[in-house]
N, C-alpha and C positions, 0 to 999 in steps of 0.2 A: 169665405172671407175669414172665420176664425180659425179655419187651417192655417190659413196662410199668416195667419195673426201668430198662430201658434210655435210655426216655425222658426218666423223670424226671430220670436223672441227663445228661442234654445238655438239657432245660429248667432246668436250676438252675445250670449253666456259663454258660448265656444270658442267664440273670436276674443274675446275679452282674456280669456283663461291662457289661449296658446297665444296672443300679443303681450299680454303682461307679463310672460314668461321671458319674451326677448328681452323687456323691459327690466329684467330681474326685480319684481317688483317680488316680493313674498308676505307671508304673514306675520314673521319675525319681525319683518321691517314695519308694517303697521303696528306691531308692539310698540316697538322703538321709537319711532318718529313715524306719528300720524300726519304732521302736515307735508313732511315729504314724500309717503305713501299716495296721499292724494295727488299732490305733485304728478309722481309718475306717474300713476293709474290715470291722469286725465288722457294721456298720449293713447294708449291700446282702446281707453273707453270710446276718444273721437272716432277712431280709426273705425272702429269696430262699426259705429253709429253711422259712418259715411256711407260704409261699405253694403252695409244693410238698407240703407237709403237708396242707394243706388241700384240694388237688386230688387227691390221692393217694386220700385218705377218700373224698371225694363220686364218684370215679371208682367204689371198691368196692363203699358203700352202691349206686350206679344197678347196678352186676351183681348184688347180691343181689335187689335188688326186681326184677331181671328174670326172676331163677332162679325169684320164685315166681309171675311169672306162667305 
């Protein structure tokens, strides 16, 4: 379970890094204008958050239906 804990959270560091890229979100820009950095960062953070959510689940349900094989 902390593997998996471990995971998810360096897949959600990586998904955040290469979606706020699309987002041209950068550091300059948090120099600049922190409340529009947050702004955008909210988009790549959800995304990232969904996406891991949803692997998270189908990772569990595949161990349960394997328990009952």
């Amino acid at each position: 379970m902390a593997n998996v804990d471990r995971q998810a959270k360096e897949m959600f560091s990586r998904l955040i890094k290469q979606l706020s890229g699309n987002e041209d979100v950068t550091e300059a820009l948090k120099v600049k204008n922190q409340m529009l950095w947050r702004q955008k960062m909210n988009n790549p953070r959800n995304a990232a958050m969904e996406i891991i959510s949803h692997m998270t689940v189908d990772y569990f349900k595949l161990i349960r239906y394997n328990e009952k094989l």
